[in-house]
N, CA, C and O of each residue as an XYZ file, in Angstrom:
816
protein
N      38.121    -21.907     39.851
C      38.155    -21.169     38.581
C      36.932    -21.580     37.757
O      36.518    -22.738     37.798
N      36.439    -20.772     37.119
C      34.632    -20.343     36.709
C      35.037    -20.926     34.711
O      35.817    -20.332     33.966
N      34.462    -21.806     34.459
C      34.447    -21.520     32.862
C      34.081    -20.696     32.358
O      33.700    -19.751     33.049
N      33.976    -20.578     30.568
C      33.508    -19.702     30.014
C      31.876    -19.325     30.273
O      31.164    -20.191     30.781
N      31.438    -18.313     29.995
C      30.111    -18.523     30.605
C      29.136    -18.540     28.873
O      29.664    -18.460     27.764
N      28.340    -18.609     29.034
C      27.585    -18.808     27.468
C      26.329    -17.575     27.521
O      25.501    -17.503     28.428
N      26.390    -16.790     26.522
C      25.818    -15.680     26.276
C      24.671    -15.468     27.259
O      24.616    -14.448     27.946
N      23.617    -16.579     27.333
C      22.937    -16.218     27.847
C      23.028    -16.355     29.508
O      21.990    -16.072     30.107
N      24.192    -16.770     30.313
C      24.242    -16.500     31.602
C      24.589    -15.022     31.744
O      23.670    -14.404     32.283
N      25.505    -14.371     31.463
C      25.706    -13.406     31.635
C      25.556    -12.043     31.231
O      26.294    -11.060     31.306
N      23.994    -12.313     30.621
C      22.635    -11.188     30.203
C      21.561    -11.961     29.733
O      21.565    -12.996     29.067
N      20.514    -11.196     30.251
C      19.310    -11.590     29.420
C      19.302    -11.690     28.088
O      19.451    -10.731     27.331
N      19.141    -12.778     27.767
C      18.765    -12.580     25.663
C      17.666    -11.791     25.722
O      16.689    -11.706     26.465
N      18.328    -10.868     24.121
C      16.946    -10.541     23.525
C      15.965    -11.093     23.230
O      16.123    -11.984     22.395
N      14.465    -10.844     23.763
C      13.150    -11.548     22.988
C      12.715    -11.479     21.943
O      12.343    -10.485     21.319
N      12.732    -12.995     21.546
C      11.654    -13.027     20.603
C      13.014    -12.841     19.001
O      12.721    -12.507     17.853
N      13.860    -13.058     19.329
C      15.280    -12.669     18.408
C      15.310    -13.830     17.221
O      15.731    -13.676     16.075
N      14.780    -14.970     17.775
C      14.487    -16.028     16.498
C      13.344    -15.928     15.413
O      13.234    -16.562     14.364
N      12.577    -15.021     15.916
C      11.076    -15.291     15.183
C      11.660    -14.040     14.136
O      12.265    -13.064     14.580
N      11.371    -14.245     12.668
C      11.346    -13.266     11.310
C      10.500    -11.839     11.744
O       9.570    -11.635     12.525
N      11.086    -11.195     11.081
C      10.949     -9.261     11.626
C       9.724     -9.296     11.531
O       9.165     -9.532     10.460
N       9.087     -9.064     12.652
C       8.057     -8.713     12.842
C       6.889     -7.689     11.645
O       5.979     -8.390     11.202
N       6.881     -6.969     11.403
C       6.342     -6.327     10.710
C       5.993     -6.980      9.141
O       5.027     -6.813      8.397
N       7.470     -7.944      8.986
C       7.476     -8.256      6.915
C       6.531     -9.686      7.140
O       5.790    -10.266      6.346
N       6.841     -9.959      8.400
C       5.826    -11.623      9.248
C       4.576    -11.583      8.647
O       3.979    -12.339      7.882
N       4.197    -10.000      9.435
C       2.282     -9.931      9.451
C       1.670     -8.790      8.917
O       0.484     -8.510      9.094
N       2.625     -7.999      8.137
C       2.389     -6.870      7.201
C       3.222     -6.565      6.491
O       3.886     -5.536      6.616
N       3.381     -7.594      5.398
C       4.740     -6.961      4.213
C       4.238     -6.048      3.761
O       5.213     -5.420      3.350
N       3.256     -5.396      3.483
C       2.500     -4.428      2.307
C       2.625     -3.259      3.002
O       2.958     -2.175      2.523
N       2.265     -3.572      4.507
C       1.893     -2.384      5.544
C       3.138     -1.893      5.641
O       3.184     -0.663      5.617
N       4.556     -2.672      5.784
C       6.319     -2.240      6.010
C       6.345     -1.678      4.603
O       6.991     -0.646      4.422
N       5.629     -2.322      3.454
C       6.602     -1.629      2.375
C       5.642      0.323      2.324
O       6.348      1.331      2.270
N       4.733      0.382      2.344
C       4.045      1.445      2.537
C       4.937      2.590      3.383
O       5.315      3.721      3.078
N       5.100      1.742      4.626
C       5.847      2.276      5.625
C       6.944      3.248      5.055
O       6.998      4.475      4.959
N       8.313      1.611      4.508
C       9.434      2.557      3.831
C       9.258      3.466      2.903
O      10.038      4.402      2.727
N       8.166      3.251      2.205
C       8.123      3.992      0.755
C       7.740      5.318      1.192
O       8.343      6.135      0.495
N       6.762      6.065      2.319
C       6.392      6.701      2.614
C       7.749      7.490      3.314
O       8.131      8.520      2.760
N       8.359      7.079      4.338
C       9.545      7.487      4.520
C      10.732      8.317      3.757
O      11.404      9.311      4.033
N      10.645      7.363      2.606
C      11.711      7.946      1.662
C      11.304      9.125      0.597
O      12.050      9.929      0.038
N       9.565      8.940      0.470
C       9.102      9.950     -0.056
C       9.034     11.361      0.562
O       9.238     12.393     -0.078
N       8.715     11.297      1.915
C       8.658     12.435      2.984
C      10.387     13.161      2.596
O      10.492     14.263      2.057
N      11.809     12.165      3.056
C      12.928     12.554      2.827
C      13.252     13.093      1.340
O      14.160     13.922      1.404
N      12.826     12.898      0.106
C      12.846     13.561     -0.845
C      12.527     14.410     -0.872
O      13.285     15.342     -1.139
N      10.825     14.655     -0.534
C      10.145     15.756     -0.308
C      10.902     16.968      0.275
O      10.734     18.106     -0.163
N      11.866     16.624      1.433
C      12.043     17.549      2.029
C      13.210     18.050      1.405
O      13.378     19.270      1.403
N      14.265     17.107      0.735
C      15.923     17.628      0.216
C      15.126     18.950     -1.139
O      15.554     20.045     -1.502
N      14.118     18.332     -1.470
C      13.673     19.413     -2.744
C      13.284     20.532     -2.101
O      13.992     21.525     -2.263
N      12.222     20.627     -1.330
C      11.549     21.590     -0.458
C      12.739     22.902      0.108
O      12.573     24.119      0.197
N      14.045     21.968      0.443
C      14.602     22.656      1.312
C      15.628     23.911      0.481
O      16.307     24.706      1.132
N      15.580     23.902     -1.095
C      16.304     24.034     -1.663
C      15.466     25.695     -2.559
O      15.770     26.524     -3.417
N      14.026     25.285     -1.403
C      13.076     26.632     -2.040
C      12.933     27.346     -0.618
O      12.082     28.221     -0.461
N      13.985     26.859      0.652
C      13.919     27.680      1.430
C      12.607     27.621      2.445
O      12.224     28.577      3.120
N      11.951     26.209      2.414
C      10.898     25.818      3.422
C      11.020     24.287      4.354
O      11.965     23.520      4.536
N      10.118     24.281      4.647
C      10.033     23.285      5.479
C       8.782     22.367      4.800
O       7.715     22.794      4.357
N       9.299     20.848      4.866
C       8.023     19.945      4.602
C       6.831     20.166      5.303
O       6.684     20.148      6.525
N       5.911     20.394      4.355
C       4.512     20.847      5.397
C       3.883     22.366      4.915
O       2.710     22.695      4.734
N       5.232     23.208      4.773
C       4.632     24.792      4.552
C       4.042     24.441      3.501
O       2.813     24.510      3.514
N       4.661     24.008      2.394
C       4.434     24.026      1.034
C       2.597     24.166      0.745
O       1.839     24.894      0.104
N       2.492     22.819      1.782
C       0.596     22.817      1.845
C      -0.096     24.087      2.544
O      -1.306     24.242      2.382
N       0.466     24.785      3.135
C      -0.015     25.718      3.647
C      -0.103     26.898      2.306
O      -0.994     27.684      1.985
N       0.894     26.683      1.875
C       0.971     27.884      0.820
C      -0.346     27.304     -0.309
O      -1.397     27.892     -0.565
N       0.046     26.215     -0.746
C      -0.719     25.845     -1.582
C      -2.683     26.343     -1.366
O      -3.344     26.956     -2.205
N      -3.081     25.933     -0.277
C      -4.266     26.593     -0.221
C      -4.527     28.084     -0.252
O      -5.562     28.663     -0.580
N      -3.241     28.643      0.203
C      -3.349     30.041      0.108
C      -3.079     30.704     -1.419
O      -3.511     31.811     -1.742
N      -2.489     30.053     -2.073
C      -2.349     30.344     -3.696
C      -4.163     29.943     -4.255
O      -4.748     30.691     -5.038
N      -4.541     29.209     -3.924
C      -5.912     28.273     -4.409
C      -6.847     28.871     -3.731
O      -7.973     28.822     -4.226
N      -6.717     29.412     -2.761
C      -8.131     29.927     -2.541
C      -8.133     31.335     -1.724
O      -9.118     31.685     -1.074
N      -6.765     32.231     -1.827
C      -6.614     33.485     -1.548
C      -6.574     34.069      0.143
O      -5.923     33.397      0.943
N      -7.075     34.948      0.485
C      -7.527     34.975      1.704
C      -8.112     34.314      2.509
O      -9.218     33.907      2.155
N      -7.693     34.001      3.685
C      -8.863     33.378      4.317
C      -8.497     33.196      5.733
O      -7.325     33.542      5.886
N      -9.263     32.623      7.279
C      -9.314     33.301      8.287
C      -7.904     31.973      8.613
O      -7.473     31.094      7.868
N      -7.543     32.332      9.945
C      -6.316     31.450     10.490
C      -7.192     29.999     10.942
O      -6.690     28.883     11.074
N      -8.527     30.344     11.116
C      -9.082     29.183     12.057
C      -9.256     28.064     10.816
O      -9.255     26.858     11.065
N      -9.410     28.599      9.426
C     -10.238     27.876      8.162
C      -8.884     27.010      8.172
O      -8.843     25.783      8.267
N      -7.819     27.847      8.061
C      -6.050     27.078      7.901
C      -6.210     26.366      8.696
O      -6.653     25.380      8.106
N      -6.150     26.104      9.902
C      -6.306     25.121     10.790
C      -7.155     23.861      9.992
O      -6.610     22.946      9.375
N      -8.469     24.032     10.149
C      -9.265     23.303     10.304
C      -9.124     22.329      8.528
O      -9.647     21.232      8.332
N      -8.508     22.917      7.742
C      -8.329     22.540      6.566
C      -7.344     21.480      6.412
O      -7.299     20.462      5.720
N      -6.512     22.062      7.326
C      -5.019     21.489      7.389
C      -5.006     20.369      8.393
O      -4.125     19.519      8.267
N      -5.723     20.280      9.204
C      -6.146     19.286     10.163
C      -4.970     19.386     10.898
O      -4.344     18.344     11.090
N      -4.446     20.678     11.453
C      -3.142     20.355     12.542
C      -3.637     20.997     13.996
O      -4.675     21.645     14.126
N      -2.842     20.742     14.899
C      -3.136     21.427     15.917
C      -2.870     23.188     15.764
O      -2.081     23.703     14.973
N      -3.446     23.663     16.402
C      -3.576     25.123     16.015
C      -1.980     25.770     16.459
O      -1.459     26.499     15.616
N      -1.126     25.480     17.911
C      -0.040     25.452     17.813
C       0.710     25.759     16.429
O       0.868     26.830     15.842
N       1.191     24.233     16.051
C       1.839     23.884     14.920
C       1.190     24.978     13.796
O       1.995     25.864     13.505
N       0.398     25.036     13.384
C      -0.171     26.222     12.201
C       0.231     27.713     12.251
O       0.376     28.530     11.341
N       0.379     27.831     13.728
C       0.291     29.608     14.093
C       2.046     29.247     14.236
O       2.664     30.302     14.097
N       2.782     28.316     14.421
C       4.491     28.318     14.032
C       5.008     28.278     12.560
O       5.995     28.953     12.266
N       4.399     27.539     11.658
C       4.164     27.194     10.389
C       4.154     28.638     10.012
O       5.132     29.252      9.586
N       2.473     29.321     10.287
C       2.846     31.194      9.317
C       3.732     31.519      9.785
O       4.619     31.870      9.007
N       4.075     31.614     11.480
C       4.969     32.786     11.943
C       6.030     32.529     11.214
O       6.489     33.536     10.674
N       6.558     31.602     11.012
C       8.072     31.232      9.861
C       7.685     31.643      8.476
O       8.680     32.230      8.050
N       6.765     31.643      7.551
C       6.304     32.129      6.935
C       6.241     33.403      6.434
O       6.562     33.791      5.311
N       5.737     34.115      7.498
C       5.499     35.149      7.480
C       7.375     35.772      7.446
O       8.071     36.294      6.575
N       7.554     35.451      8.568
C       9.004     35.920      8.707
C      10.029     36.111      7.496
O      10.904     36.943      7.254
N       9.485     34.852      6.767
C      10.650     34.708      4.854
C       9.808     35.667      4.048
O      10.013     35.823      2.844
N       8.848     36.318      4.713
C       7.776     37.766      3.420
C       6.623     36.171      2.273
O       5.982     36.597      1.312
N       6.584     35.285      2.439
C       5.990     34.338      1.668
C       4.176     34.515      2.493
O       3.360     33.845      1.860
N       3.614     35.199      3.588
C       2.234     35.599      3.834
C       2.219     36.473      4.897
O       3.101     36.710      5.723
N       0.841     37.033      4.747
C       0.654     38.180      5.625
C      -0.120     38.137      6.351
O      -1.131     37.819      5.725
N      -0.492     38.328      7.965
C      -1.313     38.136      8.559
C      -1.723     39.388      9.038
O      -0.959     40.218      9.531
N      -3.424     39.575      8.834
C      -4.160     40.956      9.431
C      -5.192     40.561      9.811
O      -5.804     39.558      9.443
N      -5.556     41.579     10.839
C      -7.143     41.194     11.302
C      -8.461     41.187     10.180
O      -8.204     42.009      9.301
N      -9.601     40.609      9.973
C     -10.736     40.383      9.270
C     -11.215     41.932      9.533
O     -11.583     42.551     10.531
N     -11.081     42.162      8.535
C     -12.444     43.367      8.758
C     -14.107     43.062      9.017
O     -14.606     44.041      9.573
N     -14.940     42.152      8.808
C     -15.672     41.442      8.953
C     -15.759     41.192     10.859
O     -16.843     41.245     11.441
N     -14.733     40.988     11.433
C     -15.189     40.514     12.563
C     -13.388     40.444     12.956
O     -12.647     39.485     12.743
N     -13.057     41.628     13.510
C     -11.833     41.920     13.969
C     -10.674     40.823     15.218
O      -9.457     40.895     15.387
N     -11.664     39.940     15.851
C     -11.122     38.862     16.436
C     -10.271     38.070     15.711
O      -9.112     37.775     16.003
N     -11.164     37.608     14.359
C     -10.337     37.039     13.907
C      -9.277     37.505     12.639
O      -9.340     38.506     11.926
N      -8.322     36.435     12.639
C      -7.111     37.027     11.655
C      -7.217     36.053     10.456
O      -7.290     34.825     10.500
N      -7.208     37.045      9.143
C      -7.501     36.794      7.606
C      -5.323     36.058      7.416
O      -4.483     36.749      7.992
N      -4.955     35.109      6.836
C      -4.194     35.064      6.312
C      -4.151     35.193      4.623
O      -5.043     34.884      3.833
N      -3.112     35.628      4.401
C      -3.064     35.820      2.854
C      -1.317     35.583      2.183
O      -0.270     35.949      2.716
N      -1.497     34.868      0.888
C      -0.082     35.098      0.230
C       0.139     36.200     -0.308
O      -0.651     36.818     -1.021
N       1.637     36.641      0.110
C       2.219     37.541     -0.371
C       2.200     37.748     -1.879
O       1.651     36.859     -2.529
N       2.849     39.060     -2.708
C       3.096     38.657     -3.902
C       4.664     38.291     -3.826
O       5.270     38.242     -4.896
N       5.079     38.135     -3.110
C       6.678     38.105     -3.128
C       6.725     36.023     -2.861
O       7.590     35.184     -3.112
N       5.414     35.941     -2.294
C       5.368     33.983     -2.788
C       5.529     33.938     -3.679
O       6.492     33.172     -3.702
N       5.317     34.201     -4.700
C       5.107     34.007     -6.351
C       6.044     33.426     -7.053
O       5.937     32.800     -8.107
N       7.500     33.795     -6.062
C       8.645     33.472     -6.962
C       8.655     31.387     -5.929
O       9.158     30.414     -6.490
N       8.078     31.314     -4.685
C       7.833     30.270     -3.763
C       7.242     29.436     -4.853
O       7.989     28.519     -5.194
N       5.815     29.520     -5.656
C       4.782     29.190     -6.039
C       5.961     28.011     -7.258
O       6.119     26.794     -7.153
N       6.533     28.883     -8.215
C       7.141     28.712     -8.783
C       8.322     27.331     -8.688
O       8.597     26.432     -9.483
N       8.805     27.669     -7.372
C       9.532     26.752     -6.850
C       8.957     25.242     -6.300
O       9.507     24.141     -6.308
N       7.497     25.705     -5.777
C       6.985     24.447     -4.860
C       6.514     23.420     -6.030
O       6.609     22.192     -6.035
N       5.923     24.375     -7.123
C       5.726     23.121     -8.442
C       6.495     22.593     -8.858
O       6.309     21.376     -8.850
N       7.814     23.077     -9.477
C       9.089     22.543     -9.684
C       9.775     21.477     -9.131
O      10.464     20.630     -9.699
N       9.419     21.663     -7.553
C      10.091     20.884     -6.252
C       9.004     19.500     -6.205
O       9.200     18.629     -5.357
N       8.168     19.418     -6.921
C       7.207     18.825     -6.492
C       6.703     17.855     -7.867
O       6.212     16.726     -7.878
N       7.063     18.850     -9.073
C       7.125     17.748    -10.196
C       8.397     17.011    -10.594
O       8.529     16.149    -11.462
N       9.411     17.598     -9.676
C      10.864     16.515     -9.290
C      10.882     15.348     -8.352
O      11.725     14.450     -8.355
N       9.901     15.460     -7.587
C       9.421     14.936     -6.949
C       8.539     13.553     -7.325
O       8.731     12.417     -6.889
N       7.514     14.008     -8.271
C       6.605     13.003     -9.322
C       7.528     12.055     -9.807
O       7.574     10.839     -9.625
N       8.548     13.113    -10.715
C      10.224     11.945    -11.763
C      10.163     11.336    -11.143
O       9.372     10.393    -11.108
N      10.973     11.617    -10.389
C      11.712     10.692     -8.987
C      10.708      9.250     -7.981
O      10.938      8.064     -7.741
N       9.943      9.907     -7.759
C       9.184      8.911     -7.325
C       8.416      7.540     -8.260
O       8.031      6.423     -7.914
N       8.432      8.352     -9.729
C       7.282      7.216    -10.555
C       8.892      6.953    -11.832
O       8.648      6.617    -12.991
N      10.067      7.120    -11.469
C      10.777      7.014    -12.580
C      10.865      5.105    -13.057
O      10.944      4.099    -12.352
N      10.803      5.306    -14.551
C      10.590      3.866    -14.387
C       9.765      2.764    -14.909
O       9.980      1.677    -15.446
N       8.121      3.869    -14.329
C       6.673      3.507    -14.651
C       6.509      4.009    -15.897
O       6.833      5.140    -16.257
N       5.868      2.938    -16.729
C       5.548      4.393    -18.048
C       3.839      4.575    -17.383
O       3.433      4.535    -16.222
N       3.060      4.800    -18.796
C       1.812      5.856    -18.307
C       0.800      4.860    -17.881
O      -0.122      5.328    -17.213
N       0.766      3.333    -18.170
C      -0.495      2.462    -17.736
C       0.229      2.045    -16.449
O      -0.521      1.417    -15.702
N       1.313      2.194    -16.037
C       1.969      1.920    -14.574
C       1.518      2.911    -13.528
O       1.251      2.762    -12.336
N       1.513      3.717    -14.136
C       1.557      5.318    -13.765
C       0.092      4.877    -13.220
O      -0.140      4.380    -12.118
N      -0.696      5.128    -14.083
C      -2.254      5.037    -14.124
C      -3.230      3.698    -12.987
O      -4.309      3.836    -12.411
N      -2.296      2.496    -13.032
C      -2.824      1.355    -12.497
C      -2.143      1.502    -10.765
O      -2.651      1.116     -9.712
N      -1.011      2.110    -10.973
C      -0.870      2.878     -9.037
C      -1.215      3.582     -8.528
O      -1.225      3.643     -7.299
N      -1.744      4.599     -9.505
C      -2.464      5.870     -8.955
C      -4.257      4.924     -8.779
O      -5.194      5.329     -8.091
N      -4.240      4.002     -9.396
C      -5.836      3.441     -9.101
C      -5.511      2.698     -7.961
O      -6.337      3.005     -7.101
N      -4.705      1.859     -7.517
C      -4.286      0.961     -6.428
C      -4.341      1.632     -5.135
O      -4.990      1.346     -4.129
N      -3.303      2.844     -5.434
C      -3.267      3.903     -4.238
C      -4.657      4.440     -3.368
O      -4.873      4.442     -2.156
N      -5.402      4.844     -4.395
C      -6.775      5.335     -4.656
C      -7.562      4.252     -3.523
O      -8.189      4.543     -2.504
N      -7.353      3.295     -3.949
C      -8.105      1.990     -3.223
C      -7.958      1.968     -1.522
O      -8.808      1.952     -0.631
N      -6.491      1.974     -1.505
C      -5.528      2.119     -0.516
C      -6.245      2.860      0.731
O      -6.838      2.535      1.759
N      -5.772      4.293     -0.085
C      -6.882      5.778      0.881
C      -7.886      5.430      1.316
O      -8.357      5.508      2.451
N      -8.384      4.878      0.066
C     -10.513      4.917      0.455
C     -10.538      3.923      1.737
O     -11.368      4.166      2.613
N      -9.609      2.745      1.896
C      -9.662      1.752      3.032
C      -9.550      2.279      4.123
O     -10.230      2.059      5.125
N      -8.303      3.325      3.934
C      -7.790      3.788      5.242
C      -8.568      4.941      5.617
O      -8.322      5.459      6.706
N      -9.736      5.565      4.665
C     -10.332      6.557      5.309
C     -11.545      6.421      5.803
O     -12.208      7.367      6.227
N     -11.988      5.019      5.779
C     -12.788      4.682      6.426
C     -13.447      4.347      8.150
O     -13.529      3.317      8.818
N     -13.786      5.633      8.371
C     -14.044      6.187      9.966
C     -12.969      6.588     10.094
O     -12.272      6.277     11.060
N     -12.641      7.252      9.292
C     -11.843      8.546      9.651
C     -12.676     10.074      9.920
O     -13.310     10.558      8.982
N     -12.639     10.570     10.857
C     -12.921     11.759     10.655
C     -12.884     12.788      9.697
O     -11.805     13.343      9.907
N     -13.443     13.355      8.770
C     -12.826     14.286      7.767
C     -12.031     13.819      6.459
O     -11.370     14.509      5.683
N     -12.284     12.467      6.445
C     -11.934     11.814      5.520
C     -12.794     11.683      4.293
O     -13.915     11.313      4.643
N     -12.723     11.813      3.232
C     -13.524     11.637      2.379
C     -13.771     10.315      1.471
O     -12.826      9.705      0.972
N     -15.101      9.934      1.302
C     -15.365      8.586      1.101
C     -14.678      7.998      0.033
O     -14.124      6.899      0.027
N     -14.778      9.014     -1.087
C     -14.143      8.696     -2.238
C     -12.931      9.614     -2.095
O     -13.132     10.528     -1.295
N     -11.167      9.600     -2.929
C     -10.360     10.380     -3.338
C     -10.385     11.340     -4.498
O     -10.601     11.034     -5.671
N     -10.242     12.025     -4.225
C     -10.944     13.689     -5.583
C      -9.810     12.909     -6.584
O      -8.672     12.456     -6.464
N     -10.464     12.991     -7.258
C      -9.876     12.805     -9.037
C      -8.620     13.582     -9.454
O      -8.709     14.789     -9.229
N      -7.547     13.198     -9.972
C      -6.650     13.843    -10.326
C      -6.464     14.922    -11.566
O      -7.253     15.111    -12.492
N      -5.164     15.596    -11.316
C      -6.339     16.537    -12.352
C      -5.675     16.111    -14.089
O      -6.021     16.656    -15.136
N      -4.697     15.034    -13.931
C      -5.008     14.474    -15.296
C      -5.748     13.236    -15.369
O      -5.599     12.445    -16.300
N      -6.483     13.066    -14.478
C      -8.014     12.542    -14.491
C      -7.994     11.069    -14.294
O      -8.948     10.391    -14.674
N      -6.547     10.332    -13.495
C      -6.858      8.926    -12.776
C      -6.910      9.480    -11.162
O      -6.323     10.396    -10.585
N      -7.803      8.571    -10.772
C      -7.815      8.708     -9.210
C      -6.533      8.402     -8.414
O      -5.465      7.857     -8.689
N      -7.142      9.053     -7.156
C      -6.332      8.774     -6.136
C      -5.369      9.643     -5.881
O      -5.359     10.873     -5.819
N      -4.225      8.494     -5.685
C      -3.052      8.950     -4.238
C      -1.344      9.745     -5.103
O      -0.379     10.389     -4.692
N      -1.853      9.134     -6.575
C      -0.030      9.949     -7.218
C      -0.435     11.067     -7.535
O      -0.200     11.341     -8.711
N      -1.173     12.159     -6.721
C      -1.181     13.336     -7.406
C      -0.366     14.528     -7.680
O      -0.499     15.430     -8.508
N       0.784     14.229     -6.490
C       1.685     15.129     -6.439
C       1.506     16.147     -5.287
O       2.383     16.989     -5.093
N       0.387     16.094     -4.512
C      -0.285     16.862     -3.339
C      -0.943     17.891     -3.732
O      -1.401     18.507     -2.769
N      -1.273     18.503     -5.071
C      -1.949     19.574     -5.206
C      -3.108     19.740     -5.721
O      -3.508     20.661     -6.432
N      -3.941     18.309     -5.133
C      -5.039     18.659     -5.896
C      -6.736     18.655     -5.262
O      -7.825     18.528     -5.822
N      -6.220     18.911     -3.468
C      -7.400     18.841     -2.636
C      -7.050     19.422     -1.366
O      -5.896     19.672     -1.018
N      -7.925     19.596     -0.796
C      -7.970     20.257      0.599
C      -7.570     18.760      1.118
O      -6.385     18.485      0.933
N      -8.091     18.097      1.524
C      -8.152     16.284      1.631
C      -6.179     16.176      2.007
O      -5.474     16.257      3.013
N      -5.981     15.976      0.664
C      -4.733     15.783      0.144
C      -4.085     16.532      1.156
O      -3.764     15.930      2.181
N      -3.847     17.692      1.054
C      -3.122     18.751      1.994
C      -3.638     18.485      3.687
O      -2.726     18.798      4.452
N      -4.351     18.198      4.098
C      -4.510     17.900      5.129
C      -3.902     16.887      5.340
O      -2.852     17.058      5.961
N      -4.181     15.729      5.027
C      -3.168     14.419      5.801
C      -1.699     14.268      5.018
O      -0.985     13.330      5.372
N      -1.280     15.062      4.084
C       0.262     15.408      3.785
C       0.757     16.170      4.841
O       1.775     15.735      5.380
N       0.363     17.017      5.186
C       0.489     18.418      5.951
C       0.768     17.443      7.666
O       1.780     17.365      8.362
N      -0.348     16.957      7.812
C      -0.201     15.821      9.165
C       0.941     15.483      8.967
O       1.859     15.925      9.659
N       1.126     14.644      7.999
C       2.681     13.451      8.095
C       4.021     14.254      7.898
O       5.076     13.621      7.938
N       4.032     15.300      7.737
C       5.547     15.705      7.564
C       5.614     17.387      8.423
O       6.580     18.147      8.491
N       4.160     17.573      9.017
C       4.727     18.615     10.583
C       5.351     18.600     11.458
O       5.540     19.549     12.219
N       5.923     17.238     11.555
C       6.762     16.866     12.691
C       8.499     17.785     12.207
O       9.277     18.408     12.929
N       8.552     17.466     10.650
C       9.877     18.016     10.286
C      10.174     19.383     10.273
O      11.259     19.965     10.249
N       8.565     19.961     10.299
C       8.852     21.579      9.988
C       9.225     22.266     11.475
O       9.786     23.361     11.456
N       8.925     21.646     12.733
C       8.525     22.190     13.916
C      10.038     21.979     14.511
O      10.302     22.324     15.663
């Protein structure tokens, strides 16, 4: 007759199970970024979802409110997604009447996208969804809090966009005029491109 056996005869232990979580070890800043980004994406989307889109369109619309017509390849290349994901993005789009896709008169290959006027009532919603979004995220901060994260953030970007492709050296100015990263997403091509990256996974 066999004694009790002790955890580790009768399975491999987990590795490495004594050493402190990895990530808070050798990047507390990098984990808290992590979560914070997480929970911002999941807000993003409970608001988003409540105007009848997906995290991600919103940026699509947004350039199309900001700069009107323009070809499917410019959307792409603006948005920095795979062309896939973009041409699923309008087709859903298109489908809720929020844009319209026609060929360029200019050069019939390619296709002009455009917002509807029936976005308008969207437009309405995505600011709304998005300055609930601002509350929520900065509730708390008053305006030199406000101001000294949006400069921190700012810092943040410029590190991480360094040899980045398509990254820009400096972060475009906000448009109540501190730099950086609390802008709310509407205030760059930049911006909309690597927002648009991080939350296509949810729209698809």
């Amino acid at each position: 007759m066999t004694g009790p056996q002790h955890p580790e005869e009768g399975a491999e232990r987990a590795a490495c199970t004594d050493a402190p979580p990895s990530a808070a070890q050798c990047g507390p800043l990098s984990h808290a970024l992590s979560r914070v980004a997480r929970l911002h994406r999941i807000a993003a989307g409970r608001f988003l979802k409540e105007a009848g889109i997906y995290p991600g369109q919103e940026f699509v619309m947004m350039h199309l409110w900001d700069a009107g017509p323009v070809r499917q390849s410019e959307l792409i290349k603006v948005l920095d997604l795979d062309p896939s994901t973009v041409t699923k993005m309008l087709q859903r789009l298109e489908q809720t009447g929020h844009v319209r896709r026609s060929p360029d008169p200019a050069d019939r290959r390619a296709v002009l996208v455009e917002a509807t006027a029936a976005s308008c009532t969207l437009h309405a919603q995505v600011t709304g969804a998005w300055s609930r979004l601002e509350e929520l995220t900065l509730a708390g901060l008053d305006a030199p809090e406000r101001a000294e994260l949006s400069r921190l953030l700012g810092k943040v970007e410029a590190n991480l966009c360094k040899g980045t492709p398509g990254c820009p050296d400096t972060p475009p100015p906000a448009r109540d005029g501190t730099a950086g990263a609390a802008r709310g997403g509407m205030s760059g091509d930049q911006d909309s491109a690597s927002s648009a990256r991080s939350t296509s996974a949810a729209e698809l």
